[in-house]
N, C-alpha and C positions, 0 to 999 in steps of 0.2 A: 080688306084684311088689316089689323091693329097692328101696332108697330111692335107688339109683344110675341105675334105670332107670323112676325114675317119668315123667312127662310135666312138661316144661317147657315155659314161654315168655320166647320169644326166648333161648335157650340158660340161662335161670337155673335157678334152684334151685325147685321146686315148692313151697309153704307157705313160701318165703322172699321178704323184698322185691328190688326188683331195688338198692338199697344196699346189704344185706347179701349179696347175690350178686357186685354188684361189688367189693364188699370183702373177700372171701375170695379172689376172683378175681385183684384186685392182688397180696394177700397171698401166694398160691402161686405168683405169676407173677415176683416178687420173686427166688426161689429158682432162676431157669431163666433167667438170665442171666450167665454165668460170666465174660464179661468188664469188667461195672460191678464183679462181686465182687470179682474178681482184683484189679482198680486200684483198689478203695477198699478193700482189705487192704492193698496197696501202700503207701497214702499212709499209711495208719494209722501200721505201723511204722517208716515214714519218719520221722515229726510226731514221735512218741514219745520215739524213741530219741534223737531232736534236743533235745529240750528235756525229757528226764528229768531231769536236777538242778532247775533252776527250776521245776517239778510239784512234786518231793520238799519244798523250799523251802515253795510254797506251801500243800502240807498241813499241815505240820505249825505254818505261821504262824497257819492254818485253828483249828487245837487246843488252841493256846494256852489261851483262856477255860476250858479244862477243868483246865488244871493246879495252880487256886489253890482248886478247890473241893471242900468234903471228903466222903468216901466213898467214891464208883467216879470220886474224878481221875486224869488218868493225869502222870505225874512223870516228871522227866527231858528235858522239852521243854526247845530250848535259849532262854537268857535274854534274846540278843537279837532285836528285832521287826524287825531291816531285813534285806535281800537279802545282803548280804555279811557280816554279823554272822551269820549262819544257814549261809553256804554256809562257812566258816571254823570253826567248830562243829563242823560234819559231818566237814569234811576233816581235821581236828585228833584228835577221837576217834575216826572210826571209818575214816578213810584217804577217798582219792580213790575208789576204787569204790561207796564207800555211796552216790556221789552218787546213782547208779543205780541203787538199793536199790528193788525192786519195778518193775523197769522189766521185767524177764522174763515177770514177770505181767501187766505192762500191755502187753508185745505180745501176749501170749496173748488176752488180751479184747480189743486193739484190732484183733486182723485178724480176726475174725469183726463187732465193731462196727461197723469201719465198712466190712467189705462188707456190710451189710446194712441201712445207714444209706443209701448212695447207693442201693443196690436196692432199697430202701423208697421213696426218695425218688423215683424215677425210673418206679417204679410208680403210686404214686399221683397221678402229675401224668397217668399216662394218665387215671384214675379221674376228674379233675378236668377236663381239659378237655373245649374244647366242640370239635366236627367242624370238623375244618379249622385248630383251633388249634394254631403253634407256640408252642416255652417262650419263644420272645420277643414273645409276645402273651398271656401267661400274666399276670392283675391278680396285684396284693400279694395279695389274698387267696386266689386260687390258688393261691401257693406255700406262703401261709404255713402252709393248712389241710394240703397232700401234705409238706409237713417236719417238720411236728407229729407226722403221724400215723405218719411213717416214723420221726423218733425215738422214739413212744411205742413203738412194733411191737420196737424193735432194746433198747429198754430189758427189756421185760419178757423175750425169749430172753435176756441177758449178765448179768444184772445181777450175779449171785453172783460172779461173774469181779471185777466191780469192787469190792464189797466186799472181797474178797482182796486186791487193786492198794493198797485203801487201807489197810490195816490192816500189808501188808508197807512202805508207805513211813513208815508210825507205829515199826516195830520194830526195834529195835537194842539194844546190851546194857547201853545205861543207861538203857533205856525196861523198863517191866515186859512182861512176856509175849513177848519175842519169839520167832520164829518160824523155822524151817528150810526156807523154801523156799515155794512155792504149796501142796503139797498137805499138807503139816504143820500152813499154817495153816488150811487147811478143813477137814483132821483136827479140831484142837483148837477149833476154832469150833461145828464140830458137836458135838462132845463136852461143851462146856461150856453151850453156850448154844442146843443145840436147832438143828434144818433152819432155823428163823424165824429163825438168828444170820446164815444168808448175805444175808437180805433184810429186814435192819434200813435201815432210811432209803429202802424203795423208794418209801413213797408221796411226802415228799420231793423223791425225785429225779424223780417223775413230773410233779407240779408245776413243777419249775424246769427237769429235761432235754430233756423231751420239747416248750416253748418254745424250750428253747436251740437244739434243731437245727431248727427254724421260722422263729427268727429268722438263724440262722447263712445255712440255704440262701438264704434269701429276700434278706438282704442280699447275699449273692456276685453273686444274679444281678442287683440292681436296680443296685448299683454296678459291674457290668460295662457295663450298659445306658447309664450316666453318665459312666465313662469312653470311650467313642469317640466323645462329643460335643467330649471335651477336646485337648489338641495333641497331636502324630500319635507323640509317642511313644510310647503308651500302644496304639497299634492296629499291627497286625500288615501288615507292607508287604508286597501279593500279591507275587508271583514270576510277572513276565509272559514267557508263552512262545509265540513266534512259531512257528505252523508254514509250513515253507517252501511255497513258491509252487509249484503243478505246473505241470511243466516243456514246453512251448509244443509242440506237434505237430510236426512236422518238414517243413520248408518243401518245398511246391512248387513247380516251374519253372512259371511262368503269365503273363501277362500281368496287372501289376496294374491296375484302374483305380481312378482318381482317391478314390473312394470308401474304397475300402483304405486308403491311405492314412489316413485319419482314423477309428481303430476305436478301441470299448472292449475292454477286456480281458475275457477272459470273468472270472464270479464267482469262479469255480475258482480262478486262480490270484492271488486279490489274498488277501494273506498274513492271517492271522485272527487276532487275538492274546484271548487268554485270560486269565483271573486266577482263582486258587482260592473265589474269592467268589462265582464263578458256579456254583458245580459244588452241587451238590443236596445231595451229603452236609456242603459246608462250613458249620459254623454259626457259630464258636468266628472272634469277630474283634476280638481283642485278644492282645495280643504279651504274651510270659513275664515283662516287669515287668507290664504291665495284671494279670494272674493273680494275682503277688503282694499288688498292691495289693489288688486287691479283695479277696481272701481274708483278707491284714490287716486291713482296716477291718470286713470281716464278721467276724472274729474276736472286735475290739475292741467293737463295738456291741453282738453277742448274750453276752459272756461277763460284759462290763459290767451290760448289763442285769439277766442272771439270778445274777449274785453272790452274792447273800445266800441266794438257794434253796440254791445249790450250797454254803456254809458249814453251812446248817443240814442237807443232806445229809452231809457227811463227818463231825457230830457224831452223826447218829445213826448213820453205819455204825460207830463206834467204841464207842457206849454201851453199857456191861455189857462193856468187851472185858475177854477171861478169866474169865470167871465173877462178875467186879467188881460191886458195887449199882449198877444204873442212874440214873445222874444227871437223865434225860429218859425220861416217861411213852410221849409222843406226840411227832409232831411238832409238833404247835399246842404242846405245853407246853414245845421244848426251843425254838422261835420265843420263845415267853413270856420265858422266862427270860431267853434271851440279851439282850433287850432289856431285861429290868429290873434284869440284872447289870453289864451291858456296854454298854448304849445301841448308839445307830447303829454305832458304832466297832466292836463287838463283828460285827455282820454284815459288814462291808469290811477285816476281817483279810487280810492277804496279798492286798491286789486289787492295791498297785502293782507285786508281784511277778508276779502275775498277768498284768497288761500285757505286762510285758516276757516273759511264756511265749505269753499268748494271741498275739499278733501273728506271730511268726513261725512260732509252731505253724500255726494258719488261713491262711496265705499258703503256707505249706510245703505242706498238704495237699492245699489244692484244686489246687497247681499239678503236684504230684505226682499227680492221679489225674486235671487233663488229659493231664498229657502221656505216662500211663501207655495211657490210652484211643486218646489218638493215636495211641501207637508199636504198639498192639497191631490197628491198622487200624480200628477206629470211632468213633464222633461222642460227645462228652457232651451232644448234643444227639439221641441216637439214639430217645424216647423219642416225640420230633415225628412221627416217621416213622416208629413201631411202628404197628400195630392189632391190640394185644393187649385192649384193652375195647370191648365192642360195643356197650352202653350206659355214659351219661356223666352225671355230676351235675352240675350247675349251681350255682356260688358266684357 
């Protein structure tokens, strides 16, 4: 007997529990949703391509600490730490296009990222609820646990992709090692520094990314929940539509008595007026500033929070770059260092550059893959009203 056709219960996996049956179960069911993929590829290259200069900015604000130390430093970082002392730099040596310098790679990795980050995510909430639960009955720690697991899910397929994103926005021709494009630089990464050079800094990023998009979802939806308590700018005004009255039978010649005279109408024809709030597929009830805000402030809260992960990431995707001595062992020891080289300061390089990327990147996003999902005719709350897991865990 094949292990495909052994005996199950209640549709899992035989010698498997039914956690890991759900969770393989979310995990392929991820992949067979093509329209969350489609509109969170969408918004990816939307977000990206919007705020590629301020990204470029803040890597390399990120790498500073590397450029005063000897060995494998990397040199030619530019000398000012502020947002327009950097973007003036850029534009000065290497023209107006560099601002964009790895932004081709970074859509290459973002439209697989993040259709696989909404489809991770939107899977696992199946996984997480309980019977009869909507995602607006979904606790903080429901979401937090199905955003985790869909960023760790969407990290481990891309990562090598972002490794390249970062190392093409490090390169230019007064920086050493630069590169010719995505596949030059995975050429020469492989070539110098081993398969293990595309997935330097992953444990890193597992720590810090795979919270980042737990806490990103999770605040989108608690601060959507928070705005339509607020004034009605922020919620989305139905569109009420009257349908007409059917039109009265056509009179007979009779004798009326007194009684007639005093009639109700039938049900039929007293007019019904409607709002899209009633309608079963509607969930989504906040208007396209609510979207932005919220995605804003989810933006600012989880990228705030996980900062200093995400610094201590971009140093180890860079460490040893070109064949260079490695500066950092581990991550615990490039964490070490940077703290007894550089103190607190040294982790919150480039965060107020940061700001000004995250916010409108995260307001841009999530508002692009509503209204991506709306225009393609279904719900970003389509996952309420899937039954794709037939058993459910309980947080």
């Amino acid at each position: 007997m094949t292990y495909a056709t052994r005996a199950t219960n209640e549709g899992g996996i035989a010698g498997v529990s039914p956690l890991c049956t759900d969770y393989f179960s979310a995990c392929s069911l991820a992949f067979s949703n093509p329209v969350f993929q489609f509109a969170g590829a969408f918004s990816g290259v939307v977000t990206k391509t919007a705020t590629a200069p301020l990204e470029r900015v803040k890597i390399l604000l990120q790498l500073r600490g590397m450029s005063g130390v000897q060995g494998g430093a990397i040199h030619g970082l530019p000398e000012s730490t502020h947002l327009f002392g950097v973007l003036s730099h850029i534009v000065r040596y290497e023209g107006v296009a560099a601002l964009f310098k790895g932004n081709l790679a970074n859509v290459v990795r973002v439209g697989p990222v993040y259709a696989l980050k909404f489809s991770f995510n939107d899977r696992f909430k199946d996984l997480v609820r309980r019977p009869g639960q909507t995602n607006r009955d979904m606790t903080t720690g429901q979401l937090m646990v199905s955003g985790t697991l869909g960023g760790l899910c969407q990290i481990i397929l891309t990562y090598p992709l972002e490794v390249v994103r970062t190392r093409l926005s490090l390169s230019s021709q007064s920086l050493e090692g630069a590169y010719n494009g995505m596949w030059d630089c995975m050429k020469h990464t492989v070539r110098l520094e081993g398969w293990s050079g595309l997935y330097k800094g992953i444990t890193a990023t597992i720590w810090s990314g795979a919270p980042y998009v737990g806490l990103q979802m999770t605040s989108y939806e608690l601060v959507k929940r928070q705005l339509v308590r607020l004034p009605a700018i922020f919620v989305e005004q139905p569109d009420h539509q009257t349908h007409p009255p059917t039109p009265p039978p056509p009179a007979v010649a009779s004798r009326a008595s007194p009684s007639d005279l005093i009639s109700v109408p039938p049900a039929s024809s007293i007019p019904v007026v409607t709002t899209p709030a009633s309608s079963p597929s509607r969930t989504v009830d906040v208007n396209m500033l609510g979207k932005l805000t919220a995605g804003g402030l989810s933006g600012l809260i989880s990228q705030t929070l996980t900062f200093p992960g995400d610094t201590v990431r971009r140093r180890m995707q860079t460490n040893g770059l070109g064949g260079k001595p490695k500066l950092y062992t581990t991550t615990w020891d490039c964490t070490v260092k940077v703290w007894r080289r550089e103190g607190v300061h040294g982790f919150m390089r480039g965060a107020m550059t940061n700001v000004w990327r995250c916010i409108p990147g995260a307001a841009i996003q999530f508002a692009a893959f509503e209204e991506c999902i709306a225009f393609l005719g279904a719900s970003s709350d389509y996952a309420a009203t899937s039954a794709t897991a037939k058993k459910k865990v309980t947080f």
